[in-house]
C-alpha positions in Angstrom: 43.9 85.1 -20.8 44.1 87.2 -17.8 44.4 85.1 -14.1 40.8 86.7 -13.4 39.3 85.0 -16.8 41.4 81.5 -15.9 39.6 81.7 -12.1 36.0 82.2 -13.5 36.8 79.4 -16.0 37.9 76.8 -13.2 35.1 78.4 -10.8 32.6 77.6 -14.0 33.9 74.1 -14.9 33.7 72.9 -10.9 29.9 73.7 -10.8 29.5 71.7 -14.2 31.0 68.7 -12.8 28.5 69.1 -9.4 25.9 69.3 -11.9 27.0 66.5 -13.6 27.6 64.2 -10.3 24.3 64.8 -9.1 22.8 63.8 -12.5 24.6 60.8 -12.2 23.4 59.9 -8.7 19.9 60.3 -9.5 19.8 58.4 -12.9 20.2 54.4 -11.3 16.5 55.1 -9.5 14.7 55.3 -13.0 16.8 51.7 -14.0 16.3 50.2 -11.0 15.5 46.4 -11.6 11.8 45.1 -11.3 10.9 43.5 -7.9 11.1 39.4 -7.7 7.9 38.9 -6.8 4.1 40.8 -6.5 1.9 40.5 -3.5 -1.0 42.1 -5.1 -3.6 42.7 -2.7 -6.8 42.4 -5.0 -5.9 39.1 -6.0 -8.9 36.8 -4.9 -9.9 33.4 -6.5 -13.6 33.2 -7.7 -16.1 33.2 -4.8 -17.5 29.5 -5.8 -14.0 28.1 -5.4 -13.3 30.2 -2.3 -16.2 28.6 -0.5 -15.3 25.6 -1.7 -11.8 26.2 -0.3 -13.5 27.1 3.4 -15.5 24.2 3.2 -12.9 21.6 2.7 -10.7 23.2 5.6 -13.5 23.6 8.0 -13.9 19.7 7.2 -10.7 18.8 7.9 -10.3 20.4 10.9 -13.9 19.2 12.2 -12.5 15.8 11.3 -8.9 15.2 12.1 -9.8 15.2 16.0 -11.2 11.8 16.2 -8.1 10.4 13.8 -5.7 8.0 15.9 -2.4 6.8 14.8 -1.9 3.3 15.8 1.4 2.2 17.0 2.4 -1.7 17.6 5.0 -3.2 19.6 6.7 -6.4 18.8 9.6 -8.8 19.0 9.2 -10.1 15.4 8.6 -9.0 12.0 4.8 -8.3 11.5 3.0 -9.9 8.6 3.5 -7.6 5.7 0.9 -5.5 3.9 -1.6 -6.6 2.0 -0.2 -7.3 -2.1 -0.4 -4.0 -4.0 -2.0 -4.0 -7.7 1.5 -4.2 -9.0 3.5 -6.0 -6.3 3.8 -7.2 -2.9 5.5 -5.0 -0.3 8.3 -5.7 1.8 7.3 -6.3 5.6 6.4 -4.0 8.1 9.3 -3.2 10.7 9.2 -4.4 14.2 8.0 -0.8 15.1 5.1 -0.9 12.7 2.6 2.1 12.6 -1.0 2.4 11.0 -4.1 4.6 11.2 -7.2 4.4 12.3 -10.8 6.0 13.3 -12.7 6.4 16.5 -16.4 5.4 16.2 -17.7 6.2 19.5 -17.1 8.1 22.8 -15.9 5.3 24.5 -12.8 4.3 22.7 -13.8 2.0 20.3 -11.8 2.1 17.3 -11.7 0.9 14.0 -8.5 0.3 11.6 -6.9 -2.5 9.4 -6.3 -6.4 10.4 -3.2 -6.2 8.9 -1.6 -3.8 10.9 -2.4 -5.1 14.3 -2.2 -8.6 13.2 -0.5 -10.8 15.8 0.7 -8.0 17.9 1.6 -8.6 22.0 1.3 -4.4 21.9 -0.8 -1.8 20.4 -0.6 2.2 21.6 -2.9 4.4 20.0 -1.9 8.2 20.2 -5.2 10.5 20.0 -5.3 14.0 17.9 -4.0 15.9 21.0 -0.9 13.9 21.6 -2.3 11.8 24.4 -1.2 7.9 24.3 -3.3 4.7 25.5 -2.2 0.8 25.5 -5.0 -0.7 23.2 -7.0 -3.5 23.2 -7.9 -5.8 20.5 -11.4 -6.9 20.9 -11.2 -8.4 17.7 -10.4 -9.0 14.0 -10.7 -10.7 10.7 -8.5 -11.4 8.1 -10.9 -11.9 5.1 -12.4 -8.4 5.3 -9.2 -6.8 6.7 -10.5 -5.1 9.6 -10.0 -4.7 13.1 -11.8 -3.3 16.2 -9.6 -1.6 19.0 -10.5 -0.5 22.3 -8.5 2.2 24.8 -10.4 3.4 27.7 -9.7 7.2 27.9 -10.9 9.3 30.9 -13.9 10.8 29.0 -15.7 11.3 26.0 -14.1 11.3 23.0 -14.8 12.9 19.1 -16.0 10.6 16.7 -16.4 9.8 13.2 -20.0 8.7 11.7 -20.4 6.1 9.4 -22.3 6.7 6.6 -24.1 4.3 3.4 -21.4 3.2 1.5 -23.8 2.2 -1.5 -24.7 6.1 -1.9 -21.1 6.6 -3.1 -20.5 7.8 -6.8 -17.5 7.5 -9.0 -16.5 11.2 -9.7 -17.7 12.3 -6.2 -15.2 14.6 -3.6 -13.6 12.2 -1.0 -10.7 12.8 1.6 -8.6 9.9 2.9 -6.9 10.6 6.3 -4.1 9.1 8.1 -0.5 9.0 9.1 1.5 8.0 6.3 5.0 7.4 6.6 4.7 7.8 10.2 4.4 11.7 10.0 1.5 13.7 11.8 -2.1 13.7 10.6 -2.3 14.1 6.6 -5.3 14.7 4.7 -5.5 14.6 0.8 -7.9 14.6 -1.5 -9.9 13.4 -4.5 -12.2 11.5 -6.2 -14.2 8.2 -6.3 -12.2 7.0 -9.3 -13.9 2.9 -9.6 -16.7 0.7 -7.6 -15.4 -2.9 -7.3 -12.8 -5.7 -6.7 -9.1 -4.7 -6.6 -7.0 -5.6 -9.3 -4.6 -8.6 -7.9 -6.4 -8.0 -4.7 -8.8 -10.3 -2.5 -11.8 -8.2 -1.9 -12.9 -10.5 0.8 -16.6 -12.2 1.0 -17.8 -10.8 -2.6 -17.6 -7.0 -1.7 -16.5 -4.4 -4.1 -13.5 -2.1 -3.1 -14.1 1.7 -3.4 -11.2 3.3 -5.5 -10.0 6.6 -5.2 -7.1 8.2 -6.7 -6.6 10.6 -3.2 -3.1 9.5 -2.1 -2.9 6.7 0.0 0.5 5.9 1.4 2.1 3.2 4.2 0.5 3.9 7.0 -3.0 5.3 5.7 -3.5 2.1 6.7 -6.9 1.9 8.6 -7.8 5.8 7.9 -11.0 7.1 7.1 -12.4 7.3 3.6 -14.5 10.6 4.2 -16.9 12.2 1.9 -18.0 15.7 1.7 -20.9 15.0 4.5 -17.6 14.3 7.0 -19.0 10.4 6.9 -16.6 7.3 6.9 -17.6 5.7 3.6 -14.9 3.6 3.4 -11.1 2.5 5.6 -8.3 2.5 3.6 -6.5 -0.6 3.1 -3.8 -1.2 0.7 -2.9 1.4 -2.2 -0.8 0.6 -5.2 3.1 1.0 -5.1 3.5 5.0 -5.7 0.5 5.5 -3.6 -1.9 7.1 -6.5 -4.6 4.8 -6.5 -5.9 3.4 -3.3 -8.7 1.2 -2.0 -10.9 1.1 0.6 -12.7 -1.3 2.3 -17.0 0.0 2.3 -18.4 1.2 5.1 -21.4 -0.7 4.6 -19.4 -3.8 5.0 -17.8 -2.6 8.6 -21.0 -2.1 9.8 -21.8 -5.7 9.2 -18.5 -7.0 10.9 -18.0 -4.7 13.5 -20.9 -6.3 16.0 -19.4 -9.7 15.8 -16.1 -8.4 16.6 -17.1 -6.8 20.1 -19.5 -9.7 20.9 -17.2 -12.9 19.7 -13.8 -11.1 18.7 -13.7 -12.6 15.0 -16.6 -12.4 12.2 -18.7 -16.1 11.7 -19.0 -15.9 7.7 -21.1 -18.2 6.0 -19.8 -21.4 4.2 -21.2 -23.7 1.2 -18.3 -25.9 0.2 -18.2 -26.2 -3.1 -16.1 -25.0 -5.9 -17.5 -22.7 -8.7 -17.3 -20.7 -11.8 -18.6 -17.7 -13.9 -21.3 -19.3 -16.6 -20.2 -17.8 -19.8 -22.0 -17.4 -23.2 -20.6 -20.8 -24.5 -21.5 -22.8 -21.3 -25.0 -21.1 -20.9 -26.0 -22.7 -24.4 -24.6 -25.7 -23.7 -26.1 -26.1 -20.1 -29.8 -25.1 -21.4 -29.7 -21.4 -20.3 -31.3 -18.6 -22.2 -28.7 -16.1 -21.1 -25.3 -16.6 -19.2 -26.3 -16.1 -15.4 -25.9 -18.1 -12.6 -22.9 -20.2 -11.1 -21.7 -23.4 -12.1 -20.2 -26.1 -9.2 -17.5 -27.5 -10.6 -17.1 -29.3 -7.2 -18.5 -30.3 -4.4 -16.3 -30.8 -1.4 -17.1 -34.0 0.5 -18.4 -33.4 4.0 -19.4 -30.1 3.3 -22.7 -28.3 3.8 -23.5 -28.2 -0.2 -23.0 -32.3 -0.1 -25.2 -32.4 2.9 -28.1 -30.3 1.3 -28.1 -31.7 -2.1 -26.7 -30.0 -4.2 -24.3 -31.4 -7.3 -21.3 -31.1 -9.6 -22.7 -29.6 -12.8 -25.1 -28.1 -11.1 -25.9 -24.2 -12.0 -27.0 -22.3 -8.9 -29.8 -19.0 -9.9 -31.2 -18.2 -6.7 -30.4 -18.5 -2.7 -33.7 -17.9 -0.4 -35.0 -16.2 -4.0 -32.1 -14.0 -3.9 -31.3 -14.2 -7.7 -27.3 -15.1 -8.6 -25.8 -13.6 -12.0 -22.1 -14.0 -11.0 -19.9 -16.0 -8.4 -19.7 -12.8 -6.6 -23.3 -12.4 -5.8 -23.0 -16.3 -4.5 -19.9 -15.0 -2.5 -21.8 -12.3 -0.8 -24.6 -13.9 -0.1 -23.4 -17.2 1.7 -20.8 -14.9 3.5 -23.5 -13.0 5.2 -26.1 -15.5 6.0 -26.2 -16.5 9.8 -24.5 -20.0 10.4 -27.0 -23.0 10.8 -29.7 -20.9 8.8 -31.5 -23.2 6.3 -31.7 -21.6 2.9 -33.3 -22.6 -0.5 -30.8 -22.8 -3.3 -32.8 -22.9 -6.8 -30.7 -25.0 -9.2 -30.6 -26.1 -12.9 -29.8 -29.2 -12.9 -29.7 -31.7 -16.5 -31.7 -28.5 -17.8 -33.8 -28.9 -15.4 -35.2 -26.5 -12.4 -34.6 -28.1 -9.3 -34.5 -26.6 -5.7 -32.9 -28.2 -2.9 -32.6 -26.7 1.1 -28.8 -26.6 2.8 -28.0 -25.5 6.3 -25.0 -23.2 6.3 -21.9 -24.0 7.6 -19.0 -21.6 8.9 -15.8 -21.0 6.9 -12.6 -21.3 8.7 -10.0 -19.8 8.9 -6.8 -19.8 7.4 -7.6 -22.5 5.4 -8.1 -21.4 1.7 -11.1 -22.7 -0.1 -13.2 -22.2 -2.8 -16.4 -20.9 -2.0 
């Protein structure tokens, strides 16, 4: 092979090995490896839950102005939360914090007895960071509740409170408040159960509202909202992991909160006797055609029931012709009649109907008694 064949050769396998290198620095783009993620831009979720979506956040935000958290001050431990459903909790710190709700322009405020209870300071901070020292125009223990008062230097947002009775297990709810101490938290769900809290004292003969939005320590004294933006409910105690909670009904703060601004505690009515649930096997054996009605097993000595009449063995049907099927309708109703009203308490007494007329007393505080 001549030196001018041997150049062309080399001159030939050179461009080869060009044609080769830029094939092999263009193949890697077609292997590439796929992208981790997609931001599709037609993605959109179906107009019904889109507006639904809106509507919710435009709620929130219209609602979480007038949300307060309440901050309390003192030198000992406070008492602790009310018992959960499947336990007590430990007590509050000495630095305790809670929620609660403004109901009107002034400064009035609304949130749970517990968490103010026997405090020598309370600071509410407002939405927009601002801080007031609080007063406690009042409170009571059996319902939970407690009214607060700052005086800000003008109007401030509110929360309505709507008709707890118009609340529906399966309906939408939101349950605000500051739980663990962090900023304002709204979550959501559903009216999961209408009545009395498992473990729990629902006060004088009102039903709890359940709801399985999550409730944690210090939702304490939050709203219970529904999809109109109205308080149906303040959050009181929740069960240990915080997936059930309860709230106290709005229709019953309505009927508590104008004795606390005008006396500072709540005047509950007061019979003074001891009771129980007439079952099938006592109605036939007391004369009844059906098990309804409460039977006094006692009747405390001194007490209003003594003074009006009435007797141990007694079953009690009706109060002012108000008809009684269970101790909690007896609860409820003696609870909210004024003190020193005269009622008329229809009776079966010996199998007999009899009717006698008591004056109701007050119930006191802490004392424990039987209705």
């Amino acid at each position: 092979m001549s030196r001018g064949d041997r150049d062309g050769r080399g001159l030939l396998l050179s461009l080869c090995g060009l044609l080769l290198a830029g094939c092999v620095a263009v193949g890697p783009q077609a292997s590439e490896a796929p992208p981790l993620w997609s931001e599709t831009q037609e993605a959109a979720p179906d107009s019904g839950l889109a507006r639904m979506n809106e509507a919710l956040v435009r709620l929130a935000e219209r609602l979480r102005p007038a949300l307060v958290q309440v901050r309390v001050q003192g030198d000992t431990p406070r008492v602790p939360t009310p018992p959960a459903p499947e336990g007590p909790r430990p007590p509050d710190p000495r630095r305790g914090l809670g929620s609660g709700f403004l109901i009107s322009p002034e400064g009035y405020l609304v949130t749970n007895y517990h968490v103010v209870t026997d405090a020598p300071r309370v600071e509410v901070r407002l939405a927009d960071g601002r801080r007031f020292r609080a007063q406690v125009v009042g409170r009571d223990q059996r319902t939970d509740l407690a009214l607060l008062k700052i005086d800000p230097p003008g109007p401030l947002p509110t929360f309505p409170i709507g008709d707890s009775d118009q609340a529906r297990v399966g309906e939408f709810v939101l349950a605000l408040g500051h739980p663990f101490g962090l900023d304002q938290t709204v979550s959501f769900g559903i009216v999961s159960r209408r009545g009395p809290g498992r473990g729990a004292d629902t006060g004088p003969g009102f039903d709890f509202i359940q709801t399985d939005a999550a409730v944690n320590p210090g939702n304490s004294g939050g709203p219970l909202v529904n999809m109109a933006g109205q308080v149906i409910g303040v959050n009181s105690m929740a069960s240990r992991g915080g997936s059930i909670g309860f709230a106290i009904p709005s229709n019953l703060v309505k009927t508590v909160l104008p004795q606390l601004q005008a006396r500072g505690r709540v005047q509950w009515g007061w019979l003074g006797v001891s009771i129980e649930e007439v079952s099938e096997e006592l109605a036939g054996a007391l004369g009844l055609p059906e098990a309804k009605g409460v039977l006094v097993n006692r009747v405390l000595p001194g007490q209003p029931a003594e003074r009006g009449g009435i007797k141990a063995k007694d079953v009690i049907l009706s109060i002012d012709g108000a008809p009684i099927a269970q101790p909690r309708d007896l609860v409820r109703l003696v609870s909210t009649t004024p003190v020193g009203k005269k009622v008329e308490v229809g009776v079966l007494r010996d199998g007999k109907p009899e009717r006698v007329t008591v004056e109701i007393g007050e119930y006191k505080e802490p004392e424990e008694r039987p209705q």
